[in-house]
Residue, then its C-alpha position, 0 to 999 in steps of 0.5 A: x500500500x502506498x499513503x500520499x502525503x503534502x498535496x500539492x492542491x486540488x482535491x488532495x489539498x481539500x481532502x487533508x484539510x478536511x480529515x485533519x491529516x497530512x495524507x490524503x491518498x492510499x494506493x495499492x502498489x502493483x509493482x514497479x512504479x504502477x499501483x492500481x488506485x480509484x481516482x477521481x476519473x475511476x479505478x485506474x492503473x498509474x504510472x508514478x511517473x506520470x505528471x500526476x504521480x509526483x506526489x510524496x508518499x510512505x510503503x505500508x506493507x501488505x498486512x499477513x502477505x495477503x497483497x497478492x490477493x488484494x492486487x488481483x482484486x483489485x486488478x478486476x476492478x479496473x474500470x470501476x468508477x469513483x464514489x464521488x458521493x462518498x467523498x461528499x459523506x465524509x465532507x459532511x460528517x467532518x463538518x456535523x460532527x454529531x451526524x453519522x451518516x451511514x452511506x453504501x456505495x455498489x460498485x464505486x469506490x473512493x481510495x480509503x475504502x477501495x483498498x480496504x474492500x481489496x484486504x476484505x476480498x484477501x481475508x484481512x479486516x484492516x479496519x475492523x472499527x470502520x465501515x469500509x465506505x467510512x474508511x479515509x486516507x488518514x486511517x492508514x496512518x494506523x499502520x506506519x511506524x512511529x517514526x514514519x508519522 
């Protein structure tokens, strides 16, 4: 897994404004310099390379060594399309603090929840405390190191 940190504007910029938090995206590492990761544009395969891949970001490795089986999830979700609607949720629940909205996508994903749903589909529970439509960029901050934060 890879955890995104200092966005450089943009929704990144809002995202961690928002959630209180310096991380404002998670991905799944493929290999190489690609990951599979649900974007604003859908569930893509990224080149880090890429003009958008410029970002600073921290390894979190696969949890029980069930990332292969997450990746081939993951792999079958290309094409998917972003919860937009799910960004929205979370806006909300920041701002009304006493309000929990229970929201449930079918078939769309933002990032938090789409590499949660890839370590359900392997068997892992990463966040057994959370919803995974619930589940941000800054939840994966759980998983560095202390002196990774």
């Amino acid at each position: 897994m890879l955890l995104f940190s200092q966005p450089k504007g943009g929704l990144g910029t809002i995202i961690s404004f928002v959630t209180r938090s310096t991380y404002y995206h998670v991905a799944i590492f493929e290999g190489g310099t690609m990951t599979i990761e649900a974007r604003q544009r859908g569930v893509v395969r990224r080149d880090l390379r890429s003009k958008e891949g410029g970002h600073v970001f921290t390894v979190i490795p696969a949890p029980e060594g069930k990332g292969a089986v997450a990746l081939d999830w993951a792999r079958a979700k290309i094409g998917s399309k972003f919860d937009r609607l799910d960004f929205l949720v979370i806006l909300v629940d920041r701002l009304v603090t006493r309000l929990r909205l229970h929201y449930h996508s079918f078939g769309a994903y933002s990032c938090g929840e789409f590499v949660a749903k890839a370590f359900d589909a392997a068997g892992v529970r990463l966040f057994p405390d959370l919803n995974d439509d619930d589940v941000e960029p800054a939840d994966f901050a759980r998983f560095l190191r202390d002196g990774q934060r």
